[in-house]
MIKERO-982869 format. One record per residue: x, z, y of N, C-alpha, C in turn. Coordinates in steps of 0.05 Angstrom, whole numbers, plus 32768, in hexadecimal, padded with zeros to 4 digits. Example, Ala and Ser with C-alpha at 12.3 -4.5 7.8 and 13.67 -1.06 7.14 Angstrom:
BEGIN
8108809C7F8E80F6809C7FA68108809C7FBE 8101808E7FD38111808F7FEB8102809D8001 
This chain:
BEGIN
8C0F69E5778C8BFC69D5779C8BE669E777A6 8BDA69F377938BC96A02779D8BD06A1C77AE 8BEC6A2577A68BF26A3577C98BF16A2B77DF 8BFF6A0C77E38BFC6A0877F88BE769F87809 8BD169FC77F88BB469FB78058BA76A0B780C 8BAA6A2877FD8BA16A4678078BB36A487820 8BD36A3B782A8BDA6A4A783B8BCC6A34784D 8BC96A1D78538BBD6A0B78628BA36A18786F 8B946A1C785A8B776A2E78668B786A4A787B 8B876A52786E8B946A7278788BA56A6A7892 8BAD6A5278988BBD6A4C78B38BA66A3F78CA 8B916A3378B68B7D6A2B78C78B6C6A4078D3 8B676A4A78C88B536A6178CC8B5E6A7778E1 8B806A7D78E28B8A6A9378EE8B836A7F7906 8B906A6F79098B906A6279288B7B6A617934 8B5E6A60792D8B496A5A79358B456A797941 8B486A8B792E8B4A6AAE79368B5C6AAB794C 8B6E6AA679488B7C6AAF79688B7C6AA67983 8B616A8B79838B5B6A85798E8B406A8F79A2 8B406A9E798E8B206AAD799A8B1A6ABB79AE 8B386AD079B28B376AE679D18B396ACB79DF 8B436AB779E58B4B6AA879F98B2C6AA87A05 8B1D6AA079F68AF56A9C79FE8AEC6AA77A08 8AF16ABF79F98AF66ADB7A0B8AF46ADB7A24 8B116AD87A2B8B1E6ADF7A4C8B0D6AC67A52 8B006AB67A4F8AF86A9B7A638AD46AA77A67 8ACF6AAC7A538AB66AB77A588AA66AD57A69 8AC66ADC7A688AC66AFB7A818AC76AFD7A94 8AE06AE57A928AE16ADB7AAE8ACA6AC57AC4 8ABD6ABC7AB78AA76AAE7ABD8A936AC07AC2 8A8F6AD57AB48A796AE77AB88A836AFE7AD3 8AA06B017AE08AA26B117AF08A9F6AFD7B08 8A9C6AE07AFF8A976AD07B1A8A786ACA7B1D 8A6C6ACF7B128A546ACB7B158A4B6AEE7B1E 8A576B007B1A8A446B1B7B248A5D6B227B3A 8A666B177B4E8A746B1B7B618A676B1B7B71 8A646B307B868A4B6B3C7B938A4C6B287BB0 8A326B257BBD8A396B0C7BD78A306B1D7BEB 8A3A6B167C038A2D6B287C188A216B0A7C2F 8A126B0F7C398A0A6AF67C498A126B027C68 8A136AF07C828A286AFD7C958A176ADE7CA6 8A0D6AEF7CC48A086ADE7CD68A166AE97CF1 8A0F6ADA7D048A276AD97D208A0F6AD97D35 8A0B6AF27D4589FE6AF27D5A8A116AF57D6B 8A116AE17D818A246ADE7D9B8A0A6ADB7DB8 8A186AE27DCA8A026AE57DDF89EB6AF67DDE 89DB6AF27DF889B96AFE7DF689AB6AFC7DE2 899F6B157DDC898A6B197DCE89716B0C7DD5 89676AF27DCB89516AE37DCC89396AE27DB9 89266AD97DBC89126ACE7DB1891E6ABA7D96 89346AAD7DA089446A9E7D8789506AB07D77 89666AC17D7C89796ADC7D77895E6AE17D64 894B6AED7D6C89356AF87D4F89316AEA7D37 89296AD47D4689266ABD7D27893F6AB87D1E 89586AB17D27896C6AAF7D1689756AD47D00 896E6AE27D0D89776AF87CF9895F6AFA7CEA 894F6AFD7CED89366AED7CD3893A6AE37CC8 89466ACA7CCC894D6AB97CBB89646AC27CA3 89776ACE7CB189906ADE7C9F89836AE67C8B 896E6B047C9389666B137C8289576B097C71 89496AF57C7789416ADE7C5589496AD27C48 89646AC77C5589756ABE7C4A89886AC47C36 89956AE07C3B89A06AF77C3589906B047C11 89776B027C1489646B0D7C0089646AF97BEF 89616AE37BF989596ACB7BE0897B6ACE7BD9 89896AD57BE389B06ACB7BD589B16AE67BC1 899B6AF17BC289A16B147BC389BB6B217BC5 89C26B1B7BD689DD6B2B7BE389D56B497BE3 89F26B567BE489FA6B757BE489EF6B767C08 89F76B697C1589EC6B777C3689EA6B597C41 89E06B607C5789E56B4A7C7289F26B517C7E 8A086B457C8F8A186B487CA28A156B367CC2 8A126B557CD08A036B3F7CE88A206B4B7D00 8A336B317D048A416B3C7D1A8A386B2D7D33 8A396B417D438A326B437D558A3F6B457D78 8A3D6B367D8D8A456B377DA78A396B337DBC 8A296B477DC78A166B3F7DDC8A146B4F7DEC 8A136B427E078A0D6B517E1A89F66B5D7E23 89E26B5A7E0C89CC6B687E1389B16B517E10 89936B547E1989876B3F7E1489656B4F7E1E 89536B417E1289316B407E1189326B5B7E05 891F6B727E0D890C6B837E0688F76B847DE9 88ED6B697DED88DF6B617DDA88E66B5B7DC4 88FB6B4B7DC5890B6B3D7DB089146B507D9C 892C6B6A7DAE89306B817DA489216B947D8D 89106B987DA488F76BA67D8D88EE6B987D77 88E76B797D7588ED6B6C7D5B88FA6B6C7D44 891E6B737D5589316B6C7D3989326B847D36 892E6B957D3E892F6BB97D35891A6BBF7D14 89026BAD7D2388EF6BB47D1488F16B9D7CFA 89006B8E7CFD890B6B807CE5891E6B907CD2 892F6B9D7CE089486BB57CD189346BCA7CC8 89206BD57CD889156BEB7CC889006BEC7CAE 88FA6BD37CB988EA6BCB7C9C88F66BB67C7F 89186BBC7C8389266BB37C71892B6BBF7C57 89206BC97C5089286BDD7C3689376BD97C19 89346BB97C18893E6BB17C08895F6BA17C06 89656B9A7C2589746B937C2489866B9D7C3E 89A06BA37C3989AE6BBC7C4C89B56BA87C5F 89B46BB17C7689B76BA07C9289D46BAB7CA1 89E56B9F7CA189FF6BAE7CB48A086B9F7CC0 8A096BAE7CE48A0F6B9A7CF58A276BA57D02 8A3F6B937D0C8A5D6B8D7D048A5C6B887D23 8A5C6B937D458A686B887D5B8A8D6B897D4E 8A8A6B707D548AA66B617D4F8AA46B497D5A 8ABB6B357D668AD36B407D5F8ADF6B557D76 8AFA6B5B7D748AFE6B727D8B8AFF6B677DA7 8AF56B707DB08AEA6B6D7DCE8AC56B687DCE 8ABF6B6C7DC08AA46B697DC08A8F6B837DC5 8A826B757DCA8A726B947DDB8A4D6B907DD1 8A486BAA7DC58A236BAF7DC18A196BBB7DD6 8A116BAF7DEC8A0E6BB47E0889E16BB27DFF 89D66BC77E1389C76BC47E1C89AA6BB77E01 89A66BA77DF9899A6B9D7DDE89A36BA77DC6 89C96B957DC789CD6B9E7DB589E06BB77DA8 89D16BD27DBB89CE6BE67DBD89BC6BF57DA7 89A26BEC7DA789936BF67D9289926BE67D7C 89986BCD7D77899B6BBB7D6189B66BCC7D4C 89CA6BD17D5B89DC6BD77D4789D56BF27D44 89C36C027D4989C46C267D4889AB6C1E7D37 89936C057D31898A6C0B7D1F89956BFB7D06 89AC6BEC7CFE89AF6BEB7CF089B56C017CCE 89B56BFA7CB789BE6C0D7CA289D36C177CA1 89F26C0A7CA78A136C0E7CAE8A136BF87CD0 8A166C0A7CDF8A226C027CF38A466C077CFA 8A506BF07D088A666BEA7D018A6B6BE27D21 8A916BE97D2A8A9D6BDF7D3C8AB06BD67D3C 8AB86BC07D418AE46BBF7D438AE56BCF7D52 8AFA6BCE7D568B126BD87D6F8B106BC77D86 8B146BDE7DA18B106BCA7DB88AF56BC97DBB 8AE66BCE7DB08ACC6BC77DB98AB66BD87DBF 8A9E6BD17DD18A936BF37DDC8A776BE27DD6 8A626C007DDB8A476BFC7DD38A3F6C087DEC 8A1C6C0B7DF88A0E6C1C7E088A046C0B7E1C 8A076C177E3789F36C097E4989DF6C027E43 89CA6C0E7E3589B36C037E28899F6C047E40 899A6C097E5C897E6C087E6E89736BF77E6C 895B6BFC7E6C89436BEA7E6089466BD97E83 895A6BD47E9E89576BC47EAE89666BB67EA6 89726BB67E92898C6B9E7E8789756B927E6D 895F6B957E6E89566B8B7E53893A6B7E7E56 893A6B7B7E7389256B677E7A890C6B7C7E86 89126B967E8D89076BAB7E9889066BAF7EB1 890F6BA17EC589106B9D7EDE89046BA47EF5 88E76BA27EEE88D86B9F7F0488D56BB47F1C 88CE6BB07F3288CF6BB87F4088B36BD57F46 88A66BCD7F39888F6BE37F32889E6BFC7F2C 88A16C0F7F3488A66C267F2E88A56C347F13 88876C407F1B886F6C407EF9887A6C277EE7 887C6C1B7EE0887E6C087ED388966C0B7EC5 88B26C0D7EDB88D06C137EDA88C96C267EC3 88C56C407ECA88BA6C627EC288B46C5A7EA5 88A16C4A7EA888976C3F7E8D88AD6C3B7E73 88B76C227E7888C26C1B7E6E88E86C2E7E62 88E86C3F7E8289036C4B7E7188FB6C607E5E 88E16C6D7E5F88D26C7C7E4A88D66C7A7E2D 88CB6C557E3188C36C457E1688E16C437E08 88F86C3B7E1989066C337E07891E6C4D7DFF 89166C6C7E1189206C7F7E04891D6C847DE6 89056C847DEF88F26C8C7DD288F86C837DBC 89006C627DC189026C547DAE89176C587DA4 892D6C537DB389466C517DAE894D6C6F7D9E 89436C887DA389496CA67D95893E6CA67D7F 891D6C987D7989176C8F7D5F89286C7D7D4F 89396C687D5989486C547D46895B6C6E7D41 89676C7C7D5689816C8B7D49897A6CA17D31 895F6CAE7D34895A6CBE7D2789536CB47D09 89426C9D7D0389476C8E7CF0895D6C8A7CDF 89716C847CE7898D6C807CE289A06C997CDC 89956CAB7CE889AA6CC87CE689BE6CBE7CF4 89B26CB47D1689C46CB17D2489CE6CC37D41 89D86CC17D5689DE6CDC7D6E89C36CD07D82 89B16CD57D78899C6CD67D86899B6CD97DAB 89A46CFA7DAE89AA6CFE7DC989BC6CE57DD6 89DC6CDA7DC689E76CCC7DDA89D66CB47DE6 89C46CAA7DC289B76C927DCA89A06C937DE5 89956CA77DEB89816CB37DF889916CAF7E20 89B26CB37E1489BC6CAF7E3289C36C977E39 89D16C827E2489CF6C697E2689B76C577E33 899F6C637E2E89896C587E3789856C677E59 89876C807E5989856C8F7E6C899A6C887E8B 89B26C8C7E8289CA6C8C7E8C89DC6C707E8E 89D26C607E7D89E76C4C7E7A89FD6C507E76 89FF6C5C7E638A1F6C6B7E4F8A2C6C4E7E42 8A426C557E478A4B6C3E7E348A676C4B7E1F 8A6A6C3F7E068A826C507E028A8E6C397DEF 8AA66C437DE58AB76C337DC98AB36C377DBC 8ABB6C267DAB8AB56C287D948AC36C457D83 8ADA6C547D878AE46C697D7E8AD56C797D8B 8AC86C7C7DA18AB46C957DA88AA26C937D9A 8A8D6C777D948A7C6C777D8C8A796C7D7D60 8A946C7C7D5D8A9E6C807D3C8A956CAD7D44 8AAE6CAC7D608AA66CD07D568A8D6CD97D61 8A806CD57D6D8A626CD47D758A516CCF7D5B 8A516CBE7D4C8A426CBD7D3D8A256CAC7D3D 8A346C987D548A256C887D588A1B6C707D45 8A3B6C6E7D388A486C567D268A496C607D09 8A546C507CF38A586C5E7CE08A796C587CD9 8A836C407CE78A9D6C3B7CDD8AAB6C267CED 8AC06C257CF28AD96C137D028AE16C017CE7 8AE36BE97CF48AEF6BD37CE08AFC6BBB7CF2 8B176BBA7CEC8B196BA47D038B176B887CF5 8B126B867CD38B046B657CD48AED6B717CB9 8ADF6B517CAF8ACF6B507CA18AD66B5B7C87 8AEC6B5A7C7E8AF86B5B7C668AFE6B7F7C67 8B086B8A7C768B0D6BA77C7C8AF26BBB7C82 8ADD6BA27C868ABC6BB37C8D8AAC6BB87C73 8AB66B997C5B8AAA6B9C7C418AB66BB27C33 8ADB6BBB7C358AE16BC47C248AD26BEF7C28 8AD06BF07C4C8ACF6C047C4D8AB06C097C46 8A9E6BFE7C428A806C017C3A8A7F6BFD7C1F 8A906BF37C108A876BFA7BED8A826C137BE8 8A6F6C0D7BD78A686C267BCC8A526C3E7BE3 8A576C347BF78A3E6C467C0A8A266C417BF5 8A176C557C0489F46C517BFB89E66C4A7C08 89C86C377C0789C26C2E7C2589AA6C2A7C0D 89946C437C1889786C367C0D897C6C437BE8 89846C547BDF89946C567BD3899A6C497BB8 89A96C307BC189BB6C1E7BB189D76C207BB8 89E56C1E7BAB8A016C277BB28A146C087BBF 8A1B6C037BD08A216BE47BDA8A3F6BDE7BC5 8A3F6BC57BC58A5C6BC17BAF8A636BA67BBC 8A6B6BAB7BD58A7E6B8E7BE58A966B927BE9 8AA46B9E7BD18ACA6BA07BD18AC96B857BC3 8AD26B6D7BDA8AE16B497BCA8AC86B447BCA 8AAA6B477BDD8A9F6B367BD58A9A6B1D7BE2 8A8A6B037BDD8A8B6AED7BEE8A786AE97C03 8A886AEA7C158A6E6AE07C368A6B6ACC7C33 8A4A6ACD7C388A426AA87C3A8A376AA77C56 8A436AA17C648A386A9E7C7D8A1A6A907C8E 8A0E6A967C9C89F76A847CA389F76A827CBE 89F96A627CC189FF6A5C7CE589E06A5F7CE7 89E56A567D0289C96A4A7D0E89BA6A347D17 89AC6A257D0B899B6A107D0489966A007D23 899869E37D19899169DF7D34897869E07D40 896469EF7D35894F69F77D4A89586A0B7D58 89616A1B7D51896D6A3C7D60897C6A337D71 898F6A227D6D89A36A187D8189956A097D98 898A69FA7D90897269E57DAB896669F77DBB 89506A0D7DA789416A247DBB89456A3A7DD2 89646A427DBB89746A4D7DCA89826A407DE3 898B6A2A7DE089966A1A7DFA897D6A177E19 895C6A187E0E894E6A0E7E2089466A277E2D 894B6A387E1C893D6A557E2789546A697E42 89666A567E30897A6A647E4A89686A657E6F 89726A6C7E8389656A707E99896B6A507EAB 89866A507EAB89916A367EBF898C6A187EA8 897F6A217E9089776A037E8189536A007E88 894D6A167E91892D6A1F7E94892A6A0E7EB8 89396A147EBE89346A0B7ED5893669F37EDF 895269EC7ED5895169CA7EDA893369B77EC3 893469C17EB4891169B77EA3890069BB7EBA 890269CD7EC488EE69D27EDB88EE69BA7EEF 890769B77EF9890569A97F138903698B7EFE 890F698B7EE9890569617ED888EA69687ED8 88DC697B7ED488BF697A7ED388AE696E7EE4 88B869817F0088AE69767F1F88B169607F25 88D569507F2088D7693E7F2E88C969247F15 88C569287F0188BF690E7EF388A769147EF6 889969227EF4887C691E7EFC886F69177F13 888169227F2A8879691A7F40888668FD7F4C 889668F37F3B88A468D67F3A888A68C97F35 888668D17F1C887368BE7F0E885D68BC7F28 884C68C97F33883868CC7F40884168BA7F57 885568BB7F63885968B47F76885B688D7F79 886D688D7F5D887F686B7F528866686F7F34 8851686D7F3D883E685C7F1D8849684D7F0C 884F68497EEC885868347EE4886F68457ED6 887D684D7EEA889E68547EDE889D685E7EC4 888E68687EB9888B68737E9E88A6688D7E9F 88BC68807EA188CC68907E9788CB68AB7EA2 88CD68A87EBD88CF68C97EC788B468D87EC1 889C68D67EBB888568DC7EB7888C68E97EA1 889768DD7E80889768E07E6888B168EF7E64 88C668FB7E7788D7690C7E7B88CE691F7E91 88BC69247E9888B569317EAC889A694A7E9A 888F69397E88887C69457E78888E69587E60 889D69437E5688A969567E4188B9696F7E4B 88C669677E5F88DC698B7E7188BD69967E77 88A769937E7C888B69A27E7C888369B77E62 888869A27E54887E69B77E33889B69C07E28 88AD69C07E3088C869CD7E2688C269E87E41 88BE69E57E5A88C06A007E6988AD6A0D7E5F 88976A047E54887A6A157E5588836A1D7E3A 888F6A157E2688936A1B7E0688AF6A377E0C 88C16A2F7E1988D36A4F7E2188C86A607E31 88B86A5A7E4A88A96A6F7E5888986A837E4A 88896A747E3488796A857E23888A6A987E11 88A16A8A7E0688AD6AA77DFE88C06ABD7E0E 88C06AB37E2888D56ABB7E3688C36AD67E48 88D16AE97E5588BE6AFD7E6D88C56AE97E86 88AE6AD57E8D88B36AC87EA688A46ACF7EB6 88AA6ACF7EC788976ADC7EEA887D6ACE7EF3 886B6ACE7EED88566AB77EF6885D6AB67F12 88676AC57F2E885D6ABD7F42887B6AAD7F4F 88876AA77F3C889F6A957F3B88936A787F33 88876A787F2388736A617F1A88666A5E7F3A 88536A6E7F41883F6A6A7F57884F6A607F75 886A6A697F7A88776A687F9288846A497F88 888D6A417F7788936A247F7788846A177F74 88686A1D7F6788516A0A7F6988486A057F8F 884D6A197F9788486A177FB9885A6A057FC5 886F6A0B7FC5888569F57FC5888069DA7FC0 887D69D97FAB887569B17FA6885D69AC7FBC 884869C07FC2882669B87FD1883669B77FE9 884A69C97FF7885769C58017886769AF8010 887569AA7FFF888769848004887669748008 885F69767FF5884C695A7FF48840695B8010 882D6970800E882669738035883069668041 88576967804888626958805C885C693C805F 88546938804A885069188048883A690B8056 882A692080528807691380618809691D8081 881669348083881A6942809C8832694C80AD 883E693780BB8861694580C9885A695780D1 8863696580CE8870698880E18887698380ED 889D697480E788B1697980F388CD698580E6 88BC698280C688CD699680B588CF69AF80AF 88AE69BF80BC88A769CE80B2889E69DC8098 888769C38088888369CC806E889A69C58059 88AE69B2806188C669AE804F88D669C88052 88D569DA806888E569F0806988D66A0A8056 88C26A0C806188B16A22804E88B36A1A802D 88AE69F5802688B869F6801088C769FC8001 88DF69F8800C88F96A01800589006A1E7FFF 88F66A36801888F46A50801088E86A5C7FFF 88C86A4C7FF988BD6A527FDE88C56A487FCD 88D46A2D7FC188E26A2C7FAD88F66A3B7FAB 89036A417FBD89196A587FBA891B6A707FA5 88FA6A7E7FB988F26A9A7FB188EA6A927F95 88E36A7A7F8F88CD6A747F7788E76A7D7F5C 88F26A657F6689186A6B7F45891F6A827F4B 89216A957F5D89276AA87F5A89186ABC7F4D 88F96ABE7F5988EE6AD47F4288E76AD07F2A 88E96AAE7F2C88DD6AA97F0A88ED6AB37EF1 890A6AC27EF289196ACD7EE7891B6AEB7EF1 89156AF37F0489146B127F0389156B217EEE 890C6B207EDC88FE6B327ECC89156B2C7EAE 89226B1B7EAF89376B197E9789496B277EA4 895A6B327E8689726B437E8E898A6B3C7E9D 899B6B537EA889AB6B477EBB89BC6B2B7EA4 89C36B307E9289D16B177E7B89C26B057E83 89AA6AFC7E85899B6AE37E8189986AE17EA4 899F6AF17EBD89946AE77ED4899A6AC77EDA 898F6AC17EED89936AA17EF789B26AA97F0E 89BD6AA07F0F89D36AA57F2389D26A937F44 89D16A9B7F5889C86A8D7F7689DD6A657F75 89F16A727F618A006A4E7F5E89E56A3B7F53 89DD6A487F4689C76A337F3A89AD6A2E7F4D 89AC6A427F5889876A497F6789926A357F83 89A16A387F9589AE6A267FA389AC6A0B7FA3 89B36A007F9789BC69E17F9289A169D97F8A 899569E17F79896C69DA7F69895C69DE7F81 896769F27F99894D69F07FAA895769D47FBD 897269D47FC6897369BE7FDE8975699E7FCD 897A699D7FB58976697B7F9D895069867F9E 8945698F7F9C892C698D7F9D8926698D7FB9 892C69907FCD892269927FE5892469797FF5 893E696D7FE48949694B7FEC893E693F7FDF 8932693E7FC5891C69317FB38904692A7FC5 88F469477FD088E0693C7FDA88DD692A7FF3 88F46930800588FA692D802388F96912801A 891369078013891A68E58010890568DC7FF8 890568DF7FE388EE68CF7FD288D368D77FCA 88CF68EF7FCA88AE68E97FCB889F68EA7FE4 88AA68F97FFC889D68F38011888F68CB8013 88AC68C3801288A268A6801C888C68978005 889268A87FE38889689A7FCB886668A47FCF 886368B67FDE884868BC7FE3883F68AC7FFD 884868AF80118837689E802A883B68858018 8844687B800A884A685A8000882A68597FF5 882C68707FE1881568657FC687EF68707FE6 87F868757FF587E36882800687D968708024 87EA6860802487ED6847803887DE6836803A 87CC6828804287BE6814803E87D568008034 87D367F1802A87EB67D8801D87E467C1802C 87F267B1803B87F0679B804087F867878035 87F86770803387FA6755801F87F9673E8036 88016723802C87F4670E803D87ED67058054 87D96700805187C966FE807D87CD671D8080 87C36732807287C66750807F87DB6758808F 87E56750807C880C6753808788116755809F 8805673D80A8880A673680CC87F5674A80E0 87E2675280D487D2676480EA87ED677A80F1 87EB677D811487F7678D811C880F6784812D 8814676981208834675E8124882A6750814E 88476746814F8845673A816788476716815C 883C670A816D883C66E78174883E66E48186 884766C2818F884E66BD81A5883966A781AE 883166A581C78818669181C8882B667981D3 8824666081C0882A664481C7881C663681CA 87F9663C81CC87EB662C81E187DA663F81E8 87CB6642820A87BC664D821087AC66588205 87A4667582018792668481EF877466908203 875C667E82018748669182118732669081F7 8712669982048700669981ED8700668381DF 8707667481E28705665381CF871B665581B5 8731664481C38744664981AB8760664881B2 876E664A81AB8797664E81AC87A2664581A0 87B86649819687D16642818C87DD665B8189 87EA667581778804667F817288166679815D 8835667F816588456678814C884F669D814B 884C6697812B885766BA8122885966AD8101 887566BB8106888566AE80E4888D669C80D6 888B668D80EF8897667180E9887B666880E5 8864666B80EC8853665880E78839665B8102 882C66428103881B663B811B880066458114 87F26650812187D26660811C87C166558132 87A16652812A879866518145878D66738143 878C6672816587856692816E876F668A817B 876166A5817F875266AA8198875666C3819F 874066C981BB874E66E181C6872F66E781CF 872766FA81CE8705670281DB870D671881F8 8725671F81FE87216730820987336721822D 8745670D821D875A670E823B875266EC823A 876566DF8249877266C28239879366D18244 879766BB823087B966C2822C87C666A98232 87E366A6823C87EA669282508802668C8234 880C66708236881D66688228883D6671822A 883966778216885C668C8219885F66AA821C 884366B28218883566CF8218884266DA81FB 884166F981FE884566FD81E7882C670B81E2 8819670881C88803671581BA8807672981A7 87F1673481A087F9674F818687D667448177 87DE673F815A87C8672E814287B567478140 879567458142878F675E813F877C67558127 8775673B811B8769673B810D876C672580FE 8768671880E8876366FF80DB874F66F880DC 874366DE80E2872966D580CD872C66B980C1 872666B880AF8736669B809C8750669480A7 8750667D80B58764666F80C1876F667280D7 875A668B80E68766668B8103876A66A5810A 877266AC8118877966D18125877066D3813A 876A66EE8141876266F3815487726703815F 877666FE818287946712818C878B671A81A2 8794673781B1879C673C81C687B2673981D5 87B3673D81E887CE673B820287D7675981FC 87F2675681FB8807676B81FA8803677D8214 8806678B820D880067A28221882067B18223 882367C68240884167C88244884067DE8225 883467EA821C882D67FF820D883167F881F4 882267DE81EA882467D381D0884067CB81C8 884E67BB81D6886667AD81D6888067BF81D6 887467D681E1888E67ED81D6889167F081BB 886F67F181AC886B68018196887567F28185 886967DA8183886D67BC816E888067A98172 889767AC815B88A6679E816488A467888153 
């Protein structure tokens, strides 16, 4: 008996032992899922904007609070703002803590002009296949102007700049220097043996494996299998970005004009007034971040003063024509100064000048002489009109019928014969006062 209670204990006890590696493997495994390294990964597509900044801002905080191994910013643009640029640069250079690598992908994608210096200042810059970088001139980046000095200026500034980001980086300085200079453009395999780049990857998974283990800042990166957490873009970025565009700027422009100048014209309507105000503080809220032309502002403000004019004063269709040319010139320069990516295209500038030119012609012309008119009502109504005399009209008293109804008249100037026709030149209480039609009047008044 008593053996087979020692072996009972001794069977209990082994099993519980050989249960123990199993805890083991669950507890190792739990612990290699919890230190599995994350990389965070955002999507710049299009122009470099005033939005484009705050959304990669946003990454890079984002990124820090996940504390990810890097950020991953891929990238496809045709280029963008000056300003903006110099922003997200100066966001990468003052990153020290957290490695920034930007990915033009997928293949066919191109770091044109902006994002030219964005990816040369990144920590690991990166290209697929198929895809080219360069054209960086500061006239593709909202550098435009026509000022000479100014031009001079600016391709100075963004030499400088651009050979500082490369030199920073231990990057080919000189080529970057011609990109800006020359408008070089190259591939991505030139730009790998140039030394522009640090590495070809044709996906995300082939970009983490070939950057493990680099140094960046010096921490050694460890994104072999790690997890991307992606970060879209919020719908404020999306909204801002939609209004800032050029051909969304402009139609706000023209709901601005026409609901405001609705309202003014039709009092009451509320609605076009209270859509006419808001496309007001939506253009003035993107203009302020945008490089807009003031004298694009000034030439459509002239424009609306020559429509309205027409109204108090015919020409003949003269100030509706000048209006039209200055609205023309106006959408056209008010975008000058954005890069060729963001220009306004003549399909759009077209159609906004002659729907605004038919705006003012047909409805506010007439909505202004309306609200500017003396108003007639009532007895008023009839001053001006013609009557017919159905009893003799001299200084004493008459008879006309006008509108189906019988008046007494008088006349101070003629007498008027029965079956005459008269023109009402005045009321007083009950009776009117008329003249004799003249060959002159009777043309005019029908």
């Amino acid at each position: 008996m008593k053996q087979l209670i020692i072996f009972t204990f001794l069977a209990f006890f082994s099993g519980n032992a050989s249960i123990q590696p199993d805890t083991t493997v669950v507890d190792s495994v739990q612990q290699s899922e919890i230190q599995q390294p994350v990389v965070t990964m955002i999507s710049v597509e299009g122009s470099i904007s005033p939005t484009t900044t705050n959304y990669i801002n946003r990454g890079i905080k984002t990124a820090t609070e996940q504390g990810a191994e890097a950020l991953i910013i891929q990238m496809d643009t045709p280029g963008g703002l000056l300003e903006s640029t110099k922003n997200i640069v100066q966001s990468f250079l003052e990153s020290d803590d957290l490695p920034i690598i930007v990915y033009v992908a997928p293949e066919g994608a191109r770091a044109a002009s902006a994002g030219t210096f964005i990816t040369m200042a990144a920590h690991v810059a990166a290209m697929a296949p198929t895809t080219t970088i360069g054209a960086a001139s500061p006239v593709q980046m909202g550098g435009g102007q026509s000022d000479t000095v100014m031009q001079k200026k600016i391709f100075n500034y963004s030499e400088s700049f651009i050979e500082s980001i490369a030199n920073r980086r231990d990057r080919n300085a000189e080529w970057a220097r011609s990109a800006v200079r020359d408008g070089e453009s190259i591939t991505a395999e030139e730009a790998l043996e140039l030394n522009v780049i640090d590495l070809i990857a044709s996906n995300t998974d082939e970009l983490l494996k070939n950057i493990d283990g680099r140094t960046v800042n010096g921490d050694t990166l460890a994104t072999n299998n790690a997890t991307i957490k992606e970060v879209p873009t919020n719908f404020a970025e999306q909204f801002l970005g939609f209004i800032m565009r050029p051909e969304v700027m402009l139609i706000l422009t023209m709901i601005a004009i026409y609901g405001i100048i609705g309202e003014v014209t039709n009092p009451g309507a509320i609605v076009p007034g209270v859509a006419g105000v808001i496309a007001l503080v939506l253009v003035l809220y993107a203009s302020a971040a945008m490089p807009i032309n003031i004298a694009g502002f000034a030439l459509i403000g002239l424009a609306i003063i020559l429509f309205v004019a027409e109204a108090f004063t015919p020409t003949f269709g003269l100030l509706i024509a000048g209006g039209s040319v200055s609205f023309f010139l106006g959408a056209l320069m008010l975008f000058q100064d954005l890069p060729e990516s963001m220009e306004l295209s003549w399909a759009w500038l077209v159609p906004a000048t002659i729907l605004t030119t038919l705006f003012f012609v047909w409805i506010v012309t007439e909505g202004i002489r309306a609200q500017f008119t003396d108003s007639k009502t009532g007895k008023n109504s009839m001053i001006g009109k013609q009557a017919e005399v159905v009893d003799k009209i001299d200084n004493n008293q008459g008879k006309v019928f006008v509108n189906g109804e019988y008046w007494d008249a008088i006349s101070e100037e003629h007498t008027i014969q029965e079956g005459e026709l008269c023109k009402i030149t005045e009321i007083q209480g009950l009776k009117m006062k008329v003249k004799p039609l003249t060959k002159s009047s009777n043309t005019n008044n029908g």
